[in-house]
Structure formats: C-alpha cells, structure tokens
C-alpha positions as CSV (number, residue, x, y, z in Angstrom):
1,X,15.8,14.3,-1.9
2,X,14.2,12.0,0.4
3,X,12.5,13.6,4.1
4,X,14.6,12.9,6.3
5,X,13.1,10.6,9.7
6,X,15.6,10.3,12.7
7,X,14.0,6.8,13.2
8,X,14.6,4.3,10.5
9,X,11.0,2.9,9.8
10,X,9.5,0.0,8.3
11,X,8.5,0.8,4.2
12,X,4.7,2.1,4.6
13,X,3.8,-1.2,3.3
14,X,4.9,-3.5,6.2
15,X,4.4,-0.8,8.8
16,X,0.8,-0.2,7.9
17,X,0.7,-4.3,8.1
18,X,2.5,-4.4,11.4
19,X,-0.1,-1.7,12.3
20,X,-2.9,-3.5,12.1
21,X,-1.9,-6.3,13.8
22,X,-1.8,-4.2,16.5
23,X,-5.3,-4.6,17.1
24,X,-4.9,-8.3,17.5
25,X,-2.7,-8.1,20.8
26,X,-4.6,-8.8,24.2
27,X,-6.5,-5.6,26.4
28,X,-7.2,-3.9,23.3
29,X,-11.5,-4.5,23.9
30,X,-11.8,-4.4,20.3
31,X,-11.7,-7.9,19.0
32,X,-14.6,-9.2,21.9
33,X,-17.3,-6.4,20.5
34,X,-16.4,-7.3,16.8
35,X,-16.9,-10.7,17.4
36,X,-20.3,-10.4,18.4
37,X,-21.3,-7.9,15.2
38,X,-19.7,-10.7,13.0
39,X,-22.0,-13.7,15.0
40,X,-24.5,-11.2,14.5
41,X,-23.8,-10.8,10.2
42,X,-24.0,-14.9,10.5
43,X,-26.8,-14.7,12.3
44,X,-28.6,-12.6,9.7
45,X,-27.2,-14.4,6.9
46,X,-28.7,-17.2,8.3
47,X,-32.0,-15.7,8.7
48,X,-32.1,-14.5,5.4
49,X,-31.7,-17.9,4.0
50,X,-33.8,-19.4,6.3
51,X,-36.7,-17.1,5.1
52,X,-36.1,-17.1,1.7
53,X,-34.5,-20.6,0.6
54,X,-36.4,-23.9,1.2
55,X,-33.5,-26.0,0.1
56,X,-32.2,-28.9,2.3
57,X,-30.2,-27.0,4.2
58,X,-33.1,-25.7,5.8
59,X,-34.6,-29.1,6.6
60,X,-31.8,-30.1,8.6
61,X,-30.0,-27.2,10.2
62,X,-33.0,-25.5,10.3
63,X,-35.4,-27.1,11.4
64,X,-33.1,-28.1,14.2
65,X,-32.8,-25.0,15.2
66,X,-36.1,-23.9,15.5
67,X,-37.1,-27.1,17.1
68,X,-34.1,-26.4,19.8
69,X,-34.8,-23.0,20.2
70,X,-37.8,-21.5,18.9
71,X,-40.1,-24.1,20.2
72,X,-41.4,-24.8,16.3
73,X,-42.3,-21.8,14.9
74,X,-43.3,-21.5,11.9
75,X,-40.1,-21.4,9.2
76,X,-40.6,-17.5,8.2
77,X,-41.2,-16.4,12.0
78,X,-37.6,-18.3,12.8
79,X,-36.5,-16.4,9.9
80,X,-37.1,-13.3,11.0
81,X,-36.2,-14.1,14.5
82,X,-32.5,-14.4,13.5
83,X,-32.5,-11.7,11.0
84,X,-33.7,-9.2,13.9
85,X,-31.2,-11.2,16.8
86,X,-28.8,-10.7,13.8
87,X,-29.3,-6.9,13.4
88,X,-29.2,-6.1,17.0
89,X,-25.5,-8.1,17.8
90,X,-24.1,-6.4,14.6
91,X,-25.4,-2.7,16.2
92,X,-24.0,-3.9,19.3
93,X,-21.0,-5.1,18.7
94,X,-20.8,-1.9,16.5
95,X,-21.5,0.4,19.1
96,X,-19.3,-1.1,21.7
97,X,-16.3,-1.0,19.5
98,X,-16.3,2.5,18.5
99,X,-17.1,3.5,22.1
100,X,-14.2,1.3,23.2
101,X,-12.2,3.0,20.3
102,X,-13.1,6.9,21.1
103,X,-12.8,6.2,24.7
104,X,-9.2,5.9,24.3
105,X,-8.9,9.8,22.3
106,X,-8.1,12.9,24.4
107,X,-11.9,14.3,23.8
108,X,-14.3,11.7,22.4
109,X,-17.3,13.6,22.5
110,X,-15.5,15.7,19.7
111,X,-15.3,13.3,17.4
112,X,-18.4,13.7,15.1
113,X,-17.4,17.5,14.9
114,X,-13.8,16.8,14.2
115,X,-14.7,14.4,11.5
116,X,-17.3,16.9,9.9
117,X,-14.8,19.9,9.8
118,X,-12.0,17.4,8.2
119,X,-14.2,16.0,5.5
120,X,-16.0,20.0,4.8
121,X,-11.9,20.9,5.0
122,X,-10.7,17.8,2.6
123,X,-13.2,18.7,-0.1
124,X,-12.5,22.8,-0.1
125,X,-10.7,24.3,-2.9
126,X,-6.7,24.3,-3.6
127,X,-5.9,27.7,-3.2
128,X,-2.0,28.7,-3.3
129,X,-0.9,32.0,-1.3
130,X,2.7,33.3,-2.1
131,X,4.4,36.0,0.3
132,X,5.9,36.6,3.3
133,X,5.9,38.4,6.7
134,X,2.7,39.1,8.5
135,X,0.9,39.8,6.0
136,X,0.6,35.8,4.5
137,X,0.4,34.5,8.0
138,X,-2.9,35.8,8.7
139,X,-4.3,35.3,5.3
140,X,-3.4,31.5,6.3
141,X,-5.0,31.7,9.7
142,X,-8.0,32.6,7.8
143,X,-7.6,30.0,5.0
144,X,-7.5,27.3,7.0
145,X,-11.2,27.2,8.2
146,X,-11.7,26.7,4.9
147,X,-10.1,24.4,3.3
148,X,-7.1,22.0,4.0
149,X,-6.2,22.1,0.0
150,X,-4.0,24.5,1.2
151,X,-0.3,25.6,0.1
152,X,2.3,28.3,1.3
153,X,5.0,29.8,-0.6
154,X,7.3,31.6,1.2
155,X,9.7,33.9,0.6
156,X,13.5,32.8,2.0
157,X,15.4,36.5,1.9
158,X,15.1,37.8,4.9
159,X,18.7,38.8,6.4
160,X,17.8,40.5,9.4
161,X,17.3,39.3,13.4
162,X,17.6,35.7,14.4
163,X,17.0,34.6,10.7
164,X,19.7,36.7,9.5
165,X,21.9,35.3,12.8
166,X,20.8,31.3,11.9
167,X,21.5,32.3,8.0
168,X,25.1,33.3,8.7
169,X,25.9,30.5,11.0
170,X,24.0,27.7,9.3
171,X,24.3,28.3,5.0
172,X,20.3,28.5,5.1
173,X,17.8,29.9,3.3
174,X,15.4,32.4,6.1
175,X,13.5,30.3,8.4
176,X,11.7,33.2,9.9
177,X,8.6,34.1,7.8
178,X,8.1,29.9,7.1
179,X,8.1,29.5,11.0
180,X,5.0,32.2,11.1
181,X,3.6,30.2,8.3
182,X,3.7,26.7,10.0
183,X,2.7,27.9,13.6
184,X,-0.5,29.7,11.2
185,X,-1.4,26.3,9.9
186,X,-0.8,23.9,12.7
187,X,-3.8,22.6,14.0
188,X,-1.8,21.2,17.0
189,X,-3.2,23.1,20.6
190,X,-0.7,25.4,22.1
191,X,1.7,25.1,19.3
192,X,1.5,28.3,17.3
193,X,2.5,29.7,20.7
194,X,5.7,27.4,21.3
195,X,6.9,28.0,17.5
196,X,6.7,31.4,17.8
197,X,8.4,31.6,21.6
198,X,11.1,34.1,21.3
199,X,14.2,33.9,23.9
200,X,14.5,37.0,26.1
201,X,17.9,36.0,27.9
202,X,20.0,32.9,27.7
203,X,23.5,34.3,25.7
204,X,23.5,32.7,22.2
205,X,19.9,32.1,22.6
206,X,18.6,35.7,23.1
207,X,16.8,36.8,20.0
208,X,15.8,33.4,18.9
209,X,12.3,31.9,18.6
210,X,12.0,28.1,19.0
211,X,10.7,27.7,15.5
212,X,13.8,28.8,14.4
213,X,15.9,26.6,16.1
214,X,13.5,23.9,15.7
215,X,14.1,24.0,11.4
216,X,18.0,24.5,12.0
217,X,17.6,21.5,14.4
218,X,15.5,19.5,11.6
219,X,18.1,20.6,8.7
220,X,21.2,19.6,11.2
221,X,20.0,16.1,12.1
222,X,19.3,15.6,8.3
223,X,22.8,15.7,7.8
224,X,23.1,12.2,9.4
225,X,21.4,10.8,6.5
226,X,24.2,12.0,4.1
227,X,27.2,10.6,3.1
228,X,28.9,13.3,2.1
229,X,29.8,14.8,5.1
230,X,28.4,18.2,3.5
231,X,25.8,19.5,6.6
232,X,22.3,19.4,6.2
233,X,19.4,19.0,4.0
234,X,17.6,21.8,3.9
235,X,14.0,20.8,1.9
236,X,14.6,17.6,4.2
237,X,13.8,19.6,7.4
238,X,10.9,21.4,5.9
239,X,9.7,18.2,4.4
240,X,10.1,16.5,7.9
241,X,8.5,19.7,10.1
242,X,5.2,19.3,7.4
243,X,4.9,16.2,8.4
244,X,5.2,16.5,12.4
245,X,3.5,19.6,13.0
246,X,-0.1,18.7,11.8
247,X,-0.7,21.3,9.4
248,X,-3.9,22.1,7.5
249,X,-2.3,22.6,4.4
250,X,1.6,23.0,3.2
251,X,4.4,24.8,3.7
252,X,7.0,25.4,1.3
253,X,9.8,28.0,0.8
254,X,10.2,29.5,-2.9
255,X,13.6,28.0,-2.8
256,X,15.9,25.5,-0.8
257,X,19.2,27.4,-1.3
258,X,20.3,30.4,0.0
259,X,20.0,33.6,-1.7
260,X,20.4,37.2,-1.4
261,X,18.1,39.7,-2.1
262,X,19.0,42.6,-4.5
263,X,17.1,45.9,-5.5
264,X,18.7,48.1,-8.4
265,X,16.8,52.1,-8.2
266,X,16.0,54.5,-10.6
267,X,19.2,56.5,-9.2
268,X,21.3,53.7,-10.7
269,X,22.3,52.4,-7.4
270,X,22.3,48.8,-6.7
271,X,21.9,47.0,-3.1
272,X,22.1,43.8,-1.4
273,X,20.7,42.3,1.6
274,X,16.7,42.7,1.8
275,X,17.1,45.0,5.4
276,X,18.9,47.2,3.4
277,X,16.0,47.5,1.1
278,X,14.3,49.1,3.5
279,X,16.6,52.0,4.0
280,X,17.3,52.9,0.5
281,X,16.4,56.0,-1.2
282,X,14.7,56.2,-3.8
283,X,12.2,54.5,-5.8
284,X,13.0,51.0,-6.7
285,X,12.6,49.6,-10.3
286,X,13.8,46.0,-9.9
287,X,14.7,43.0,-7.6
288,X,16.6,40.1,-8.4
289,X,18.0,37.2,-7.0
290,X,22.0,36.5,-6.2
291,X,22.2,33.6,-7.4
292,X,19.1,33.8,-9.8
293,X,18.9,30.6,-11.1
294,X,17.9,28.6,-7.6
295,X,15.8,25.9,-8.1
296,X,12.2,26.0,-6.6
297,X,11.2,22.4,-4.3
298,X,9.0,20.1,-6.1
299,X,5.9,19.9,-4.2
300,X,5.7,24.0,-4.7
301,X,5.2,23.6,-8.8
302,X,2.7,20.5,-8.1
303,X,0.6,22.7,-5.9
304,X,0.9,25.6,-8.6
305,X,-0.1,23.3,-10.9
306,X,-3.0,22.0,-9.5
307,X,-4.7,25.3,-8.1
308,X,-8.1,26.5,-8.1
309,X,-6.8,30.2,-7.4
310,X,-3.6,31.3,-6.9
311,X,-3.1,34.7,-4.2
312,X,-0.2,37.2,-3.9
313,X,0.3,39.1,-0.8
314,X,-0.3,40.9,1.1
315,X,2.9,41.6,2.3
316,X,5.9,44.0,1.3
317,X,6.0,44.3,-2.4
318,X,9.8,44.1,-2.7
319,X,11.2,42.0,0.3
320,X,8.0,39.2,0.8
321,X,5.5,39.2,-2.4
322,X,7.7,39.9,-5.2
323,X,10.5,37.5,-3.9
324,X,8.4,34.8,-3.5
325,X,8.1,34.6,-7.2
326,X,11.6,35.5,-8.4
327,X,12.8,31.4,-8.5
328,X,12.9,31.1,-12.3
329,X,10.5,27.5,-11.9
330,X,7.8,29.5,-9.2
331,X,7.6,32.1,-11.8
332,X,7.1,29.7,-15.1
333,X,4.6,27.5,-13.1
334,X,2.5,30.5,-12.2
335,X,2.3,31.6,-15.8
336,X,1.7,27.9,-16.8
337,X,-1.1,27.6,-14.8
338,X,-4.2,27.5,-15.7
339,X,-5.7,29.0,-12.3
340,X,-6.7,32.9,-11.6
341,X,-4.3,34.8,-9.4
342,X,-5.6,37.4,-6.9
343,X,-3.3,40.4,-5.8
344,X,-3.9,41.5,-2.5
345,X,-3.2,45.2,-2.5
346,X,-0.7,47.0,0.7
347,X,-3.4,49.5,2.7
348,X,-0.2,51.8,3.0
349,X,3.0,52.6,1.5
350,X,6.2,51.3,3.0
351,X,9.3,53.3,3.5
352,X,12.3,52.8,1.5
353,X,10.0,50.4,-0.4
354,X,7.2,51.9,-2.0
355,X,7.2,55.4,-1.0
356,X,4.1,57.4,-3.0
357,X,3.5,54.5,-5.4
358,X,0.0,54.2,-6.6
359,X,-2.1,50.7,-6.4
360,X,-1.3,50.6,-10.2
361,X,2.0,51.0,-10.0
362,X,2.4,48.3,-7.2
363,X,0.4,46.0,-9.8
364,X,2.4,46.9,-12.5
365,X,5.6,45.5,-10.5
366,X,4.1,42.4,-9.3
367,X,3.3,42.0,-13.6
368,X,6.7,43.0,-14.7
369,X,8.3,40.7,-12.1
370,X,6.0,37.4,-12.5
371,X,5.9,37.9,-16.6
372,X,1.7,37.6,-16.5
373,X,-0.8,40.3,-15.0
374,X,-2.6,38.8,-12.2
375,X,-6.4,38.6,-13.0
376,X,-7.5,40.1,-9.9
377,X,-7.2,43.1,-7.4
378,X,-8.7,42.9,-3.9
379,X,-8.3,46.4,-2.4
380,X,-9.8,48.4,0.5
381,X,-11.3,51.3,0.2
382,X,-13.2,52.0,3.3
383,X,-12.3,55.0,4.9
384,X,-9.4,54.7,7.4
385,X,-9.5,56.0,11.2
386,X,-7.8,59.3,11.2
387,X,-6.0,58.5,14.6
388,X,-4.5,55.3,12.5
389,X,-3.4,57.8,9.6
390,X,-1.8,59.9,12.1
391,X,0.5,57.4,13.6
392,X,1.3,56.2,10.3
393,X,2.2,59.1,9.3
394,X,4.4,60.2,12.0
395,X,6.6,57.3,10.3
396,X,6.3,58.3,7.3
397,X,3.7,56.3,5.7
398,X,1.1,56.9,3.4
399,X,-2.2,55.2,2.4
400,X,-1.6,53.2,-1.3
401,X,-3.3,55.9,-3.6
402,X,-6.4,54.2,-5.1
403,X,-6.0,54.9,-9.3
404,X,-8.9,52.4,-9.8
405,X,-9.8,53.8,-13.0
406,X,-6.1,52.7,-14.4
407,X,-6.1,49.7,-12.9
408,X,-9.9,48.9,-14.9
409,X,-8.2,50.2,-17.8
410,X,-5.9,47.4,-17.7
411,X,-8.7,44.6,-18.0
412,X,-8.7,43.8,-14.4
413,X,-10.9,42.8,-12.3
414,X,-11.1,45.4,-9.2
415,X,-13.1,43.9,-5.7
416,X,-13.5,46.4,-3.6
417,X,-14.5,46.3,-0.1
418,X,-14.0,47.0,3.7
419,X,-11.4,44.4,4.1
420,X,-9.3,46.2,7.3
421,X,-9.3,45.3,10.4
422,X,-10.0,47.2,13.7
423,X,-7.0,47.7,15.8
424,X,-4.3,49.8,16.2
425,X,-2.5,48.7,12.9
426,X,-3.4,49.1,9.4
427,X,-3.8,45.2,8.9
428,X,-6.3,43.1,6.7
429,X,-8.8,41.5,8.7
430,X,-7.9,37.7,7.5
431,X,-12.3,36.9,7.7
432,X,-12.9,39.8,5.2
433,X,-10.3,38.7,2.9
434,X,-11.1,34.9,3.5
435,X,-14.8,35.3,2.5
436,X,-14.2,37.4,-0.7
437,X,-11.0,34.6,-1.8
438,X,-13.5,31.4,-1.3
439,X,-15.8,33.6,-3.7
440,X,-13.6,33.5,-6.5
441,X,-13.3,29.8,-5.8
C-alpha cells in the first residue's frame, strides 16, 4: 500500500528538478554570491595556467592581461596574483551565500550544532525496541540522543479509554501507545505536548488526546485514495504521520489490522479484551491473538532485519511486551535475525498480570511466546525507597523477585545495575537504561 498524501505531488524525480529551479527565480541573493565564487574558480584556473603553462595561450591572453592590469609583472607574480584574487572571490562568494542561505532559517546560529548532532545521530547504531505503554516511550526519549537508526514496534491491543472509544467507532488497530511513541520521537518543538493534549470538556471530544484524533484523521482522509469505497487505510496514516511529524527514528505498529487480545489462565479460564487482563485472577499462562494470523507492516521486518540490537520492554508483560511480538511475521523475523535482543525486566509485579512472578519466570514467558530466549537481561537491583514500596504496596504490588542465579543458569547474560529513577514512581530512568543499551551496541 502506497502512503497516502492529501496533495497529489509531482514523482520525486520532477519535483526535486522543479525544486531546484527554485533557486533560479529573482530575490533569492543566492545566484549574485555564486557568481562571484565561480569568477573566482576562473580566476584561479587562470592563474594556475598562467603559472604553470608557457604555451601560446599565455603569450596572447596573458600577456595582455598583465600588461592591462598588472603593469608587467613578471609571468609567475601575475600568476599568483589571480590564483590568490581567485581564492578570495571563491571564499567570498562562499561565505555570502551560506550566510544569505542560514539567514533565512528560524535560528541560524544553530546550525553547525544541528548539523553535528544529525551526522553523530545518522551514523549511531540500529537499535529496534518492541512494547508498549510508558514503559517504551521513555526508553525512546532516551534513544533518540543517540541515534536516529531508530525503530518502534508497538503493540495495537489496547481496548480501553479513547483508544478503545476510536477502536469501536473507527475498525482500527489502538492508536494510543503509537501516539506516546511518535510525540517521544518527534524532534518538532512543542509537539510532544500537542500530540499528547487530552480534551477535558467538549461532548464527543472529552477523553480524547489530539494524537488520537490526529491518526483517525490521517487513516479517514486515506480513504479518498481508494476506490473501493471501503474506509481508510490504516498503515497509510501511520506511513503519512512518519513522514510529517519529523521523527528521529520510526514508528510502526506490530500490525495494521485490528485485533483482540486474549489471555487463557492456569484456572482454565479464557478472556478477551486486554483491560480485562488486568482484572483477572489468577496466573496467566498464555496470550494470543483473535485473529492470529495478522500480517505485520513491511518496514517493521526490514528494521528487524537490519538491527544491531533488538530490546523488549519494559512495559506490561502480557498487554504491551508480549503483544508486540505475537504477529506470526514480527515473531519469525526476530528469531531470523541475526542481532542480540535485550529484555528489559518490570521493577514490580502488576496485578492481575504478574502477581508473585519471579524475573525468571517473566523471562521464561517472553521465551515461550517469541520461540527464541532473548540473550540479555537488564535488571535493577538497587535497593528501592521504602516510602515507594509502601505505596506500591497499598495496591497490591510487589517488587519482581530477583532469582539471578536461575536466570545465569539459563546461559544468559544478567546486567545488573541502578537503572531506576527518582520520583514518586517505580520507573526506569530512560539515561541509565540508554547508556548500558548503546554498550551492547
């Protein structure tokens, strides 16, 4: 499927040359200053040959010219009279274009920066992070001061709030945790903000961010491109907000259909929905996808197939990680491919979720799910404000036990550190976790 553009363009070809010839058209104080640098490269072409060639060429043109204006030097000292008048127009003409050029951006005296951080960005690894929620959101945040080889797979389940609303009334997969993940990457000022705006009042509107509506906007107005009269284009929209929002990086959801979450427990029980998930009772030994055979977007297996290191979580094992990986094609890239993949271990339990399951055990999920053991466990194992503990508590939440030994038992390799961050919520610190990812690198 093709992104979908509300304005019919030129192909890239012909608009790049139309483009161009922009710089042609009068006011622009670009061609004056690189007219002088180019009678400054004559200039020093001439020189050049002047000094160098005694051909004659150099008896007539030459020797007119330094007869007309350098009073009859000597050949070589005319020579290097209009290799040096040469050099300086080409600097000139240099310098005055650029600064005509810059003076026209928002900040110019940002420039050199900007440039540095895009080329140090450009060249930084490709690093893949699958999830959902909060949790993959601020690992991005952190990401992205790193490198701009950068890709997000989200997880398209959630059923609940103004993504659940949108997902009734539109056919879509969840837009909410992929609107966290664009406003993390966007590099434009004051965006992150508007994307994540959520209406207070205003009917129909109440409840809604503006990223939402923004994607449901995109994925409506793709429908104009069809001629099937069947709504919208869903990977269309997402293609299109990539491209619009000036990311550092990628954002893709694990699928472009609609699905539903389901969770079967060791009590036999089966539900559906992934906010039911998180009122179930008791503990849950596999999740699945209704339908299960949706197909993952394209750009999502390239990226998977081109990582340096691929990272899971953090996030909710059962309703963000996990998920994010149940698309039959996500899950056969990642064991295809030939980078390492780094889980990011939960601080605490979740309830209805992962109530008293070790660190192993949550590893051992993520393997059976994915169908290949992830190489790599970050975990942290500082000690945890007891006033933190307590309010956790108080909602029934539990720090992830820590069975290292198990989990080294397994082959894998265990980094250990302070990775949390000081607040009033058990949350990773995204610089911690950013500084020990580019390590494995």
């Amino acid at each position: 499927m093709g992104a979908y553009s509300p304005v019919k363009t030129p192909p890239r070809p012909r608009r790049r040359r139309l483009l161009s010839r922009r710089w042609l058209l009068p006011g622009m104080r670009v061609k004056r200053y690189a007219l002088i640098a180019l009678i400054g490269g004559l200039l020093l072409l001439l020189g050049v040959v002047q000094l160098t060639w005694d051909g004659p060429l150099v008896s007539g043109f030459f020797q007119l010219a330094r007869w007309a204006v350098l009073l009859g030097l000597p050949q070589w000292l005319s020579g290097l009279f209009w290799m040096a008048l040469g050099v300086v127009l080409v600097f000139l003409g240099i310098r005055w274009m650029n600064r005509s050029v810059l003076s026209a951006l928002a900040d110019p005296d940002t420039v050199p920066e900007q440039v540095y951080i895009r080329r140090r960005l450009e060249n930084g690894p490709r690093i893949v992070a699958l999830g959902g929620g909060t949790g993959l959101s601020r690992v991005l945040r952190g990401l992205k001061q790193e490198t701009a080889n950068l890709t997000a797979i989200v997880a398209a389940t959630d059923d609940g709030g103004s993504t659940g609303r949108l997902r009734a009334s539109f056919g879509i997969p969840a837009v909410g945790d992929l609107v966290d993940c664009l406003a993390a990457l966007s590099d434009a000022e004051g965006l992150p903000d508007l994307m994540q705006y959520r209406f207070a009042r205003g009917g129909e509107l109440e409840g809604h961010t503006f990223g939402n509506l923004m994607l449901v906007s995109l994925y409506e107005l793709a429908a104009s491109s069809r001629s099937d009269s069947q709504g919208g284009d869903f990977a269309a929209a997402i293609r299109q907000a990539n491209s619009i929002l000036r990311l550092r990086g990628a954002v893709w959801p694990a699928t472009d259909r609609p699905a539903k979450l389901w969770a079967i427990r060791e009590n036999g029980s089966r539900e559906e929905g992934e906010s039911r998930l998180r009122h179930g009772q008791g503990r849950i030994l596999r999740v699945g996808l209704e339908p299960a055979e949706v197909p993952a977007m394209p750009e999502a297996l390239e990226a998977l197939r081109r990582a340096d290191l691929i990272v899971l979580g953090p996030g909710s094992l059962y309703t963000s990680v996990i998920p994010s990986f149940l698309p039959p094609e996500i899950a056969q890239a990642i064991r295809q491919a030939p980078a390492r993949i780094c889980y990011i271990a939960n601080v605490m339990t979740e309830v209805g979720e992962t109530d008293h399951l070790s660190l192993c055990a949550h590893y051992q999920a993520v393997a059976a799910h994915l169908g290949r053991r992830p190489d790599i466990v970050l975990v942290h194992t500082a000690p945890i404000d007891p006033g933190l503990l307590q309010r956790y508590g108080a909602e029934g939440q539990q720090p992830v036990t820590l069975d290292l030994e198990a989990l080294e038992n397994l082959g894998v390799q265990v980094i250990q550190g302070d990775f949390l961050e000081q607040g009033p919520y058990a949350q990773h610190d995204p610089g911690k976790l950013v500084r020990a990812l580019i390590a494995l690198c």
